[in-house]
C-alpha positions as CSV (number, residue, x, y, z in Angstrom):
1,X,0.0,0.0,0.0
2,X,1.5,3.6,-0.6
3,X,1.9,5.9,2.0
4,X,3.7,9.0,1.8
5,X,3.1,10.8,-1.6
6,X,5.6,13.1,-2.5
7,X,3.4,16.3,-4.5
8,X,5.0,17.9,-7.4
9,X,2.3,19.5,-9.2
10,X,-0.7,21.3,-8.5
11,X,-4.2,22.2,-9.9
12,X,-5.8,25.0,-8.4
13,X,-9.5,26.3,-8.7
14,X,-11.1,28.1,-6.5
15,X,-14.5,30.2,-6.1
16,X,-13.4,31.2,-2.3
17,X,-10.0,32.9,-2.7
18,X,-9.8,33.3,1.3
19,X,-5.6,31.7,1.8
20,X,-5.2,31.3,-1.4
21,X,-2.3,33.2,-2.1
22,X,-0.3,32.0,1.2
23,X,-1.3,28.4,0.3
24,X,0.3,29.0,-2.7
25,X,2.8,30.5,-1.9
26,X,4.2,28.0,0.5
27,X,3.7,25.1,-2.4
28,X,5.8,27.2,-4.5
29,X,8.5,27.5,-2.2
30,X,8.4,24.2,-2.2
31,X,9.1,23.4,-5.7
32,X,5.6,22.4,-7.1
33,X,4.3,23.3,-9.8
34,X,0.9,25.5,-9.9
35,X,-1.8,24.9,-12.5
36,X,-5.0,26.6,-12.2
37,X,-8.1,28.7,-13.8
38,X,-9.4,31.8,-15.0
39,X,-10.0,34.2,-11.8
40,X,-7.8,31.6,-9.7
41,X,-4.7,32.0,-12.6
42,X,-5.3,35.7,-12.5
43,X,-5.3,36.0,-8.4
44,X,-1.6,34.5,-8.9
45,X,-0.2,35.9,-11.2
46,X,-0.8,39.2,-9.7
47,X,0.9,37.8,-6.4
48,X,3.9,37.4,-9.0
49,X,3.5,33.8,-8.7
50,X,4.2,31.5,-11.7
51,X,1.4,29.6,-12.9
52,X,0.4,27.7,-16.2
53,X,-3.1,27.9,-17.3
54,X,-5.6,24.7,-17.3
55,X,-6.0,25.9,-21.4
56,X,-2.3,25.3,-21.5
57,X,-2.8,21.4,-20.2
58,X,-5.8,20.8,-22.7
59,X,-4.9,22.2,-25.1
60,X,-8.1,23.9,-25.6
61,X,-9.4,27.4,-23.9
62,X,-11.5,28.1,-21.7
63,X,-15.5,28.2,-23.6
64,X,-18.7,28.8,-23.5
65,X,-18.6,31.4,-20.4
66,X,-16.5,28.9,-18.3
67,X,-18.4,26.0,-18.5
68,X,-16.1,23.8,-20.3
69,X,-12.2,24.0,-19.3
70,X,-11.5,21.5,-17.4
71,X,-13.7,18.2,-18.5
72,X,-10.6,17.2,-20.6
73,X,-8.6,13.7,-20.4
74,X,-5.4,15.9,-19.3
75,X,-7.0,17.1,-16.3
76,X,-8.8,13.7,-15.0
77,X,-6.1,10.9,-16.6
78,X,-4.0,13.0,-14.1
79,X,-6.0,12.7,-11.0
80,X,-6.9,9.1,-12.0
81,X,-4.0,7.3,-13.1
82,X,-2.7,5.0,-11.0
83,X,0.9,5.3,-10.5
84,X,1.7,1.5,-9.7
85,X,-0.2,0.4,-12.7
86,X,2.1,-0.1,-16.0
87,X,-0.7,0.2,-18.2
88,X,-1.7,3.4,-17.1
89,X,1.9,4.5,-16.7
90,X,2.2,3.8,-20.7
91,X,-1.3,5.4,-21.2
92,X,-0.1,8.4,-19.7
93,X,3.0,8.7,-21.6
94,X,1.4,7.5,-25.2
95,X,-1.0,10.7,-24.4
96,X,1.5,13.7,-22.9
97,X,-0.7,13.4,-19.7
98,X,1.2,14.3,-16.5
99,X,0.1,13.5,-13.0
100,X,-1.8,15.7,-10.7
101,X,-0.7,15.4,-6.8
102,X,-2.7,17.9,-5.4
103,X,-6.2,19.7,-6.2
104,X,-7.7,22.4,-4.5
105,X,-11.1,23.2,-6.0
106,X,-13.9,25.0,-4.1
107,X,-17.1,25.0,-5.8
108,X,-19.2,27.9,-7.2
109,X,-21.4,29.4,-4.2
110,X,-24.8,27.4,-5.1
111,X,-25.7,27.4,-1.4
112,X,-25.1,31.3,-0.6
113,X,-27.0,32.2,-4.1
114,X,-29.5,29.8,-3.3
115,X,-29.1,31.8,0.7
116,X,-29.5,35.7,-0.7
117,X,-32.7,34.8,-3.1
118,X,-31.1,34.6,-6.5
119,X,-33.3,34.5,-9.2
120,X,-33.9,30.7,-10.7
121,X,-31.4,31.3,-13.8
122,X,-28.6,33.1,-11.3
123,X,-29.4,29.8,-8.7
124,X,-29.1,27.4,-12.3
125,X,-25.6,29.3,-13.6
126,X,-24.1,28.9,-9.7
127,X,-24.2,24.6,-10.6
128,X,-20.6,23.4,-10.9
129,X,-19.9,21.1,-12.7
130,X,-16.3,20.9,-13.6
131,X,-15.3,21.2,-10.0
132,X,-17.5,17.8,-8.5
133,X,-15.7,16.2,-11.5
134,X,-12.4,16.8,-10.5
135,X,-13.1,16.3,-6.4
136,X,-14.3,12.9,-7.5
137,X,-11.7,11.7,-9.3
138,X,-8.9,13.2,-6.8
139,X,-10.6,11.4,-4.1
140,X,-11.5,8.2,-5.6
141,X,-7.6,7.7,-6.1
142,X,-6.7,9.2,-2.9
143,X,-4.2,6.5,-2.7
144,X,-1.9,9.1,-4.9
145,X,-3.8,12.4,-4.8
146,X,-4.7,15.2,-2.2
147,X,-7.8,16.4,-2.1
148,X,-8.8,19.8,-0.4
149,X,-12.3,21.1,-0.8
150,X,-12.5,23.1,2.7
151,X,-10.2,26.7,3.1
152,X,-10.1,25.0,6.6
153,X,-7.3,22.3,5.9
154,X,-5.0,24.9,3.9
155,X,-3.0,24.8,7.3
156,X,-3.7,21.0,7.8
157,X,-2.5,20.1,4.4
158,X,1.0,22.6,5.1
159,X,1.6,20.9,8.4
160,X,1.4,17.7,7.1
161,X,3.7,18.4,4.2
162,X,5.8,20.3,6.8
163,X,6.2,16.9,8.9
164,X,6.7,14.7,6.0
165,X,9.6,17.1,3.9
166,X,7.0,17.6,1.2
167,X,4.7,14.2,1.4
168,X,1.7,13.1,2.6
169,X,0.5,10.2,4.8
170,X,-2.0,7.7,3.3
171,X,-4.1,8.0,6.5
172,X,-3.9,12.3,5.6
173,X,-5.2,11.2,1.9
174,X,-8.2,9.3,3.2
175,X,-9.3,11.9,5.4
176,X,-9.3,14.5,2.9
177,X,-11.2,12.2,0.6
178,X,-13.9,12.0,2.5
179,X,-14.2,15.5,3.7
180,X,-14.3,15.9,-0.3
181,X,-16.8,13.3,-0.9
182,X,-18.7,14.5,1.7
183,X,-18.7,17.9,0.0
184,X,-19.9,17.0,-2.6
185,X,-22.3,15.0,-1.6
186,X,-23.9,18.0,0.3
187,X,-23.5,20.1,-2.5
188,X,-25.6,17.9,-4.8
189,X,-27.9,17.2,-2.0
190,X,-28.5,21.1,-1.8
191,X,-29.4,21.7,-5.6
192,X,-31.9,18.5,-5.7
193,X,-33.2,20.1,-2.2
194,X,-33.4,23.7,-4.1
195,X,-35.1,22.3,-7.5
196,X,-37.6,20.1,-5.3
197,X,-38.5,22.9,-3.2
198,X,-39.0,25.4,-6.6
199,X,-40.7,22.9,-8.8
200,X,-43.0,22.2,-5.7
201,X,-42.1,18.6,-6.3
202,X,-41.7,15.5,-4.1
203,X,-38.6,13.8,-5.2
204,X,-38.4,10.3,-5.7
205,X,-34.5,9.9,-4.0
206,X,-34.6,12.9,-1.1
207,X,-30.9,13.7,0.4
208,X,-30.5,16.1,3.3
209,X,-27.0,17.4,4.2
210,X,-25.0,19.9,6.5
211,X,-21.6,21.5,7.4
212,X,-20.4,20.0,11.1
213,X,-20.6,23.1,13.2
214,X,-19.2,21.5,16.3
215,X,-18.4,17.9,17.8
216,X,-20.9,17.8,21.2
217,X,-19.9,16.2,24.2
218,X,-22.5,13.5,24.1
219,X,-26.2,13.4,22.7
220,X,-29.2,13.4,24.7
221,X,-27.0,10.5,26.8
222,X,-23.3,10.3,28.3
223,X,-23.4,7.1,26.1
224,X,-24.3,8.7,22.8
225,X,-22.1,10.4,20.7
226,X,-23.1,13.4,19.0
227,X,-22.7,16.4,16.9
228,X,-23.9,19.7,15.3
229,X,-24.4,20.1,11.7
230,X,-25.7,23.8,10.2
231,X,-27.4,24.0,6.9
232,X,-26.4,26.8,5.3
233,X,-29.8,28.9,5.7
234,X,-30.0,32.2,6.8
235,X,-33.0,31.4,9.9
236,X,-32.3,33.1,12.7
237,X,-32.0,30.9,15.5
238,X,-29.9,28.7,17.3
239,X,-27.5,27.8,14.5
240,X,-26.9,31.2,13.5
241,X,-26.7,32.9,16.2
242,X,-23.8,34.6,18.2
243,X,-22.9,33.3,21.9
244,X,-21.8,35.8,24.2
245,X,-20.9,33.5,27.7
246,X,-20.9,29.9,29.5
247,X,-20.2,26.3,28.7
248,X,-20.6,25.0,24.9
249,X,-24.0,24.3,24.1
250,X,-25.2,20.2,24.3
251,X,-27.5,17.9,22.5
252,X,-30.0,19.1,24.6
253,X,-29.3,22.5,24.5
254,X,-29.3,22.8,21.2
255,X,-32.8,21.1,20.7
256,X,-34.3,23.4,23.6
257,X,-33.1,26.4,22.3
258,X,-34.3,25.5,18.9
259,X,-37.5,24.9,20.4
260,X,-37.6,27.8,22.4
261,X,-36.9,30.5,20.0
262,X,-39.4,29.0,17.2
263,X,-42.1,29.2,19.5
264,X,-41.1,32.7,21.0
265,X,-41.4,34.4,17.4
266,X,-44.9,33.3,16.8
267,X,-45.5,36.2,19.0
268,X,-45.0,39.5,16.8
269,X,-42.6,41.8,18.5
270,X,-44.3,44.8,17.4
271,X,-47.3,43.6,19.2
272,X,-45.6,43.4,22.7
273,X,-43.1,41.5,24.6
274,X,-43.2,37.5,24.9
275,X,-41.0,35.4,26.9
276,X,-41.4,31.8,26.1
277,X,-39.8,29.2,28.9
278,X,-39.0,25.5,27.3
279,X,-38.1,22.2,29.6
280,X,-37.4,19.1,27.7
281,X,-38.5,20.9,24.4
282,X,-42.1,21.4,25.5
283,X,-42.8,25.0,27.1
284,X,-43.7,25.3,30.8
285,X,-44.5,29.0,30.6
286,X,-45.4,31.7,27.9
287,X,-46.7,35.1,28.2
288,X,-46.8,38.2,26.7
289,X,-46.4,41.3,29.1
290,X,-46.0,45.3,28.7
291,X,-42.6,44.9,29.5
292,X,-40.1,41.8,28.6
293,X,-39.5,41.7,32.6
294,X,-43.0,41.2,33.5
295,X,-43.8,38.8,30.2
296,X,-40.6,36.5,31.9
297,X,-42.6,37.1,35.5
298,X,-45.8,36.0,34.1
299,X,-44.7,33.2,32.0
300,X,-42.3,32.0,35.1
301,X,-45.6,31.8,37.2
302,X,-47.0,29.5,34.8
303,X,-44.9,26.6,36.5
304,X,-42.0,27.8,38.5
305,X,-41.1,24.3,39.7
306,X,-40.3,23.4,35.9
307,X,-38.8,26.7,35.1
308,X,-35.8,25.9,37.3
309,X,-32.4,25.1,34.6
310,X,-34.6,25.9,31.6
311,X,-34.3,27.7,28.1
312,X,-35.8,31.0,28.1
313,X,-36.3,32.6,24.6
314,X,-37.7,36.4,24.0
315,X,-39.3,37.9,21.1
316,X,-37.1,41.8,21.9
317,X,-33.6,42.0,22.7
318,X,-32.8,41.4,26.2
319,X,-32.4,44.8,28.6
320,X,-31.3,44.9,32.0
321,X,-34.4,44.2,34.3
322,X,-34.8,41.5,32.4
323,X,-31.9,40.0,33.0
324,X,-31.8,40.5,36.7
325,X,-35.0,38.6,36.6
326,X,-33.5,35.7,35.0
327,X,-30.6,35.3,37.1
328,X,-32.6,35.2,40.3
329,X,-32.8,31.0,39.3
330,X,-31.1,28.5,37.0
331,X,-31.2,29.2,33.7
332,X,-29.1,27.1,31.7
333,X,-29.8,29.4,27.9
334,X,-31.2,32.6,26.9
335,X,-31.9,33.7,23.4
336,X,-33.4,37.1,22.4
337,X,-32.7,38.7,19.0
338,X,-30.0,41.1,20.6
339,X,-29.2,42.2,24.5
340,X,-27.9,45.5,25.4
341,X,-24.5,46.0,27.7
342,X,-26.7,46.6,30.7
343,X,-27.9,43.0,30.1
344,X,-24.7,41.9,29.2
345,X,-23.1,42.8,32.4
346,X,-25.9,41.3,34.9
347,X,-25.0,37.7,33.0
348,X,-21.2,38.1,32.9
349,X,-21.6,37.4,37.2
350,X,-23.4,33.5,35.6
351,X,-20.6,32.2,34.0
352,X,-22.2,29.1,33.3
353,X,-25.7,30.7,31.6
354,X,-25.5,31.0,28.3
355,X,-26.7,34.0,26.4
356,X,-27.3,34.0,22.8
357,X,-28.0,36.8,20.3
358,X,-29.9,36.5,16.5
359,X,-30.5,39.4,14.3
360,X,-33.9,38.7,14.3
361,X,-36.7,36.3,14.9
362,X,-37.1,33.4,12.3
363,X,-39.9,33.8,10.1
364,X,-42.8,31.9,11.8
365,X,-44.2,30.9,8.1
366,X,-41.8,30.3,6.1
367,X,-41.8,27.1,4.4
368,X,-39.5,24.5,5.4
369,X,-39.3,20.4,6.0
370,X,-38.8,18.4,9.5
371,X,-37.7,14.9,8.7
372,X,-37.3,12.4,11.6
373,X,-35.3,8.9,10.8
374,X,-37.7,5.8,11.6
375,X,-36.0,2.2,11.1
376,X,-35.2,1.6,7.4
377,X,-35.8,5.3,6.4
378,X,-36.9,8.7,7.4
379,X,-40.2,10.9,7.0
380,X,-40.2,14.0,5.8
381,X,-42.8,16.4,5.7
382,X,-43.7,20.2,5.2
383,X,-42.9,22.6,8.8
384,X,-46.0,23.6,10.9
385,X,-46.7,26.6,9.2
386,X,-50.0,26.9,8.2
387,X,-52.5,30.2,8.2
388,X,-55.1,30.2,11.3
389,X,-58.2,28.8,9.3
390,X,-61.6,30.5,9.7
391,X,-62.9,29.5,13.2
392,X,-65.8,29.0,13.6
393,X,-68.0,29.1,16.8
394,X,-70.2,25.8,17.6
395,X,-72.0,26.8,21.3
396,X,-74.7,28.7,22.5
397,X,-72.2,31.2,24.1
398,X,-70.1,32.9,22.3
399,X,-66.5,33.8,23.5
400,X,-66.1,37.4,24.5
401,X,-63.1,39.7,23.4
402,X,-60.8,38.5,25.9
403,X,-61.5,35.0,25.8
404,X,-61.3,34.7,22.3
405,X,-57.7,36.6,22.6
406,X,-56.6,34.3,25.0
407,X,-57.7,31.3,23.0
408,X,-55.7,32.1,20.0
409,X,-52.7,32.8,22.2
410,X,-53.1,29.0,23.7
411,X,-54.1,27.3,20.1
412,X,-50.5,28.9,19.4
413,X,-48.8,27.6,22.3
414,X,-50.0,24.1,21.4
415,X,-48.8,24.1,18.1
416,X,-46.0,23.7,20.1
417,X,-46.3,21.7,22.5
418,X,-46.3,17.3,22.7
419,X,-49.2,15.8,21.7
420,X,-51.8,14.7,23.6
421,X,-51.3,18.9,24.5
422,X,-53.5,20.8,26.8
423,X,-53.0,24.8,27.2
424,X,-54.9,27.1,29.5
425,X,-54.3,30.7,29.1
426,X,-55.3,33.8,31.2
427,X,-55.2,37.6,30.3
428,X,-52.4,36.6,27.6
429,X,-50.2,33.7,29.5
430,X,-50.5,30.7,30.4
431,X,-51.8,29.1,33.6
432,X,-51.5,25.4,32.9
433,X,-50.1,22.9,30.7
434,X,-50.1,19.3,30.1
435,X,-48.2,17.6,27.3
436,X,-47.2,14.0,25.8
437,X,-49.9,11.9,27.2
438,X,-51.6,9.1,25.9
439,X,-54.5,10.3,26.8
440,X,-56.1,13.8,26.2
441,X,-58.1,13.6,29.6
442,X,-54.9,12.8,31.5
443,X,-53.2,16.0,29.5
444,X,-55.9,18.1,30.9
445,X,-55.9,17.0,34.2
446,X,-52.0,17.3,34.3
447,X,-52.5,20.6,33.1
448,X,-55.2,21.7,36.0
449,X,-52.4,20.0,38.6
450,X,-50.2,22.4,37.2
451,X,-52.7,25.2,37.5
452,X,-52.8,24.5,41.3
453,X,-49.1,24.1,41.9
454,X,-48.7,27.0,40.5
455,X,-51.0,29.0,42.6
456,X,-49.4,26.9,45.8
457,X,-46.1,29.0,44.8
458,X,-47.5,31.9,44.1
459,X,-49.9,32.0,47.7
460,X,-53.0,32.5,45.6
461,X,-56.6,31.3,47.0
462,X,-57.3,29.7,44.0
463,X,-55.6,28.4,40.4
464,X,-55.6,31.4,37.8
465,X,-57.6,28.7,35.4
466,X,-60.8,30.4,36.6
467,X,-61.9,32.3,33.3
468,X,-59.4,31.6,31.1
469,X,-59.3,29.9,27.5
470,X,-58.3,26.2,26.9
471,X,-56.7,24.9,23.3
472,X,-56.5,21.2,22.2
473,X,-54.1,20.6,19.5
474,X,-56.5,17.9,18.6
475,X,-60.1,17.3,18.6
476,X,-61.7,15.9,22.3
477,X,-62.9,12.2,21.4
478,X,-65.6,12.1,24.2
479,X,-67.1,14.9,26.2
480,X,-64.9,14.0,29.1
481,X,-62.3,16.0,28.7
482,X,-64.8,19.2,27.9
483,X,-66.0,18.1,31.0
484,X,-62.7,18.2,33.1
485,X,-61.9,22.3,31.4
486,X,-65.1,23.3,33.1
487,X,-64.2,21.8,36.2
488,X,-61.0,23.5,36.7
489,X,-62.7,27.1,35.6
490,X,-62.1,27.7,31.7
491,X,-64.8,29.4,30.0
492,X,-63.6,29.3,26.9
493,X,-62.5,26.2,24.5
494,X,-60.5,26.0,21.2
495,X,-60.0,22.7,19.3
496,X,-59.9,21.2,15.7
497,X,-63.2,18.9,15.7
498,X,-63.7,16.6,13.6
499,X,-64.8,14.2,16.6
500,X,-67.8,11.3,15.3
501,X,-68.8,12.5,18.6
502,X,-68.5,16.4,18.4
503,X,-72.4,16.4,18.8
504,X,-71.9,15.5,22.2
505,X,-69.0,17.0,23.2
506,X,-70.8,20.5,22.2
507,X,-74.4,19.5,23.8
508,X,-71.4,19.2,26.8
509,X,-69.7,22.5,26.1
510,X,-73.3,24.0,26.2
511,X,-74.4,22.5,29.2
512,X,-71.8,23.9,31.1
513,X,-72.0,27.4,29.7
514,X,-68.8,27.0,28.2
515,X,-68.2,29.0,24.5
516,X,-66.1,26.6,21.7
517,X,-64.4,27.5,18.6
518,X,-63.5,25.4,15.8
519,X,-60.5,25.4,13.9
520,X,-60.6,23.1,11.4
521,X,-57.1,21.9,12.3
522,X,-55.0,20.1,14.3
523,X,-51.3,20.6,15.6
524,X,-50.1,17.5,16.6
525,X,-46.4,17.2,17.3
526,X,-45.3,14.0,18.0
């Protein structure tokens, strides 16, 4: 088996010019000799760097915008040939081709085009295909070649050249060849994602891919290995944003955050502050209030027991008195779209809490896919985004202003929340929650339990469930759990239906002087 490869010529292409010049630099010191194209040739020749065009190599220039220069037997025989195989060593001298050692090709910015909005033709043009060609071949015979796709392993590739007086290792080779498979793989995997997504199609081979962002310190387990992977998309949220203090983030973290943050910018910042509070990716607290410190009060007196080393996400950049709030308990991350100094300095005394800052909020309805892996294969399906449908009122009563502004606020927490999922919501936060059951009668119960906890903390004479709204993310299969909203004090229910039973469970609803709403639709979240 070969090991160290001695590298004596060069192909260089590169969109990314970002280390070019030093990289190449420091293989021309070294002897090697630099082939490259168009912008890349020009970038080093300007440097005063000798270089020999790819046109020079083929024999034929550069065409058709770019397109064609280097799809040419010249250019692949030498990242192909093998160089312990006679009969391509004789191929290779019957045709003038000479070998490649090294290619360092980074491909046309399809993902950041793709990223900014560029038009369909500007998104088409931004398709390399030259580029995958070569990364292919280098790294299919990465017994002989070097491969380098990332600006990242510039320094890798130096070092390793540095310890071996010019060579590389075999075990270097393989690693850069799958970094460059890899790349491309993601690459393709973003233009079929692009062209399904524009054409409005469902694929009949669907490939997902991302850029590892870090290496976590376990999964959702100490046993579980894990890691973080962005996907080149501009959302604001936990991917993209900036952390300002404490311990890298984990598995759990990350998913919490995520949570968090997506369910915090349903709530318009223009129309007030919202504080959402997530435990175990389902919220425990949400609220909107004048201020952001009295929406965090509000939505921490929804359940204060499972507030304690949670995620706490806000719709307006943190301030001050928010802050101090915070800090009076555990918080393990915050996420706003921006914090001010003031806020900054009250967390720099919680070295372990986590801040993080977006730009902005993620757009709420902008489409998207969540895919989950099931044994054999994955589903895949569009995001939760859909418009609130045209309610419709089904009782006797109907809801008054409040209650019917408190109802949409809890049909938008439990889009949210784990099915079976239970929300109770008074004067714009909520009082009660219950989530993940098997059973929608044991969610609202859980969710009255709550109620009463929470007024047990807070020394109140009674759970603030009396008068407020109640949302099902599904429709109520008996009149049971209709039954059970009443009982704890809501006057006020929003849910799907759909139920072979609705009949009933609205002859219930009226009964008990309760007014219901309709939706139309369900939010489960499994």
């Amino acid at each position: 088996m070969t090991d160290l490869v001695y590298i004596g010529r060069a192909l260089l292409s590169v969109s990314d010019k970002t280390g070019l010049l030093d990289l190449a630099k420091a293989l021309h010191a070294r002897g090697i000799e630099l082939i490259s194209t168009g912008g890349t040739a020009n970038a080093l020749r300007i440097a005063g760097l000798p270089v020999k065009d790819v046109s020079e190599i083929t024999g034929f220039p550069e065409m058709m915008d770019g397109r064609v220069k280097t799809l040419h037997p010249n250019v692949h025989g030498g990242l192909l040939a093998l160089r312990d195989d006679d009969e391509h060593l004789l191929a290779m001298a019957a045709h003038s081709i000479e070998p490649i050692d090294l290619l360092v090709v980074n491909l046309y910015p399809f993902e950041a085009t793709v990223a900014r909005g560029g038009s369909y033709d500007d998104c088409i043009e931004n398709i390399d295909i030259g580029g995958p060609a070569m990364i292919r071949a280098a790294s299919k015979n990465h017994r002989f070649v070097n491969v380098v796709t990332d600006v990242e392993d510039y320094e890798a590739l130096l070092a390793e050249m540095e310890a071996h007086d010019g060579a590389t290792s075999y075990a270097f080779r393989q690693r850069l060849a799958l970094t460059a498979y890899s790349r491309t793989a993601a690459y393709d995997a973003a233009v079929s994602s692009w062209m399904a997504q524009t054409l409005d199609e469902v694929p009949r081979r669907r490939a997902f891919a991302g850029t590892l962002a870090s290496n976590l310190r376990y999964g959702e387990n100490p046993h579980q290995a894990a890691a973080f992977y962005t996907d080149g998309t501009n959302r604001a949220g936990v991917a993209t944003a900036k952390q300002w203090q404490g311990k890298e983030l984990s598995y759990n973290n990350i998913n919490d955050t995520d949570a968090a943050f997506e369910l915090v910018a349903e709530f318009a910042p223009q129309d007030g502050a919202a504080v959402a509070i997530i435990k175990h990716a389902n919220p425990c607290g949400v609220a909107r209030g004048a201020t952001l410190a009295e929406a965090y009060e509000r939505a921490f007196d929804c359940d204060r027991t499972s507030a304690f080393g949670g995620i706490v996400a806000l719709n307006q950049p943190l301030d001050g008195p928010t802050a101090e709030k915070i800090t009076e308990i555990f918080t393990e991350v915050v996420i706003a779209p921006g914090a001010d100094e003031e806020a900054k300095a009250v967390f720099a005394k919680k070295k372990n809490l986590r801040l993080l800052t977006t730009r902005n909020l993620p757009n709420p309805k902008a489409p998207g896919l969540a895919y989950k892996q099931v044994a054999g294969g994955f589903l895949v399906q569009d995001k939760d985004t859909a418009d609130l449908p045209e309610l419709r009122v089904v009782t006797k009563r109907q809801p008054t202003e409040s209650e019917m502004a408190d109802a949409l606020i809890a049909w938008t927490v439990a889009k949210h929340v784990k099915s079976n999922a239970i929300v109770y919501v008074k004067d714009a936060a909520t009082v009660g929650i219950g989530a993940g059951q098997m059973s929608r009668v044991d969610s609202t119960r859980i969710a009255a339990r709550k109620a009463e906890d929470a007024a047990e903390a807070m020394g109140l004479d009674a759970p603030l469930t009396k008068g407020c709204s109640a949302a099902s993310d599904a429709f109520f299969p008996f009149a049971d759990g209709v039954e059970v909203l009443a009982g704890v004090g809501a006057t006020c229910v929003i849910q799907p239906g759909g139920s072979m039973r609705d009949a009933e469970v609205i002859e219930a609803a009226d009964r008990l002087g309760l007014a219901m709403i309709f939706t139309g639709q369900r939010h489960f979240r499994h």
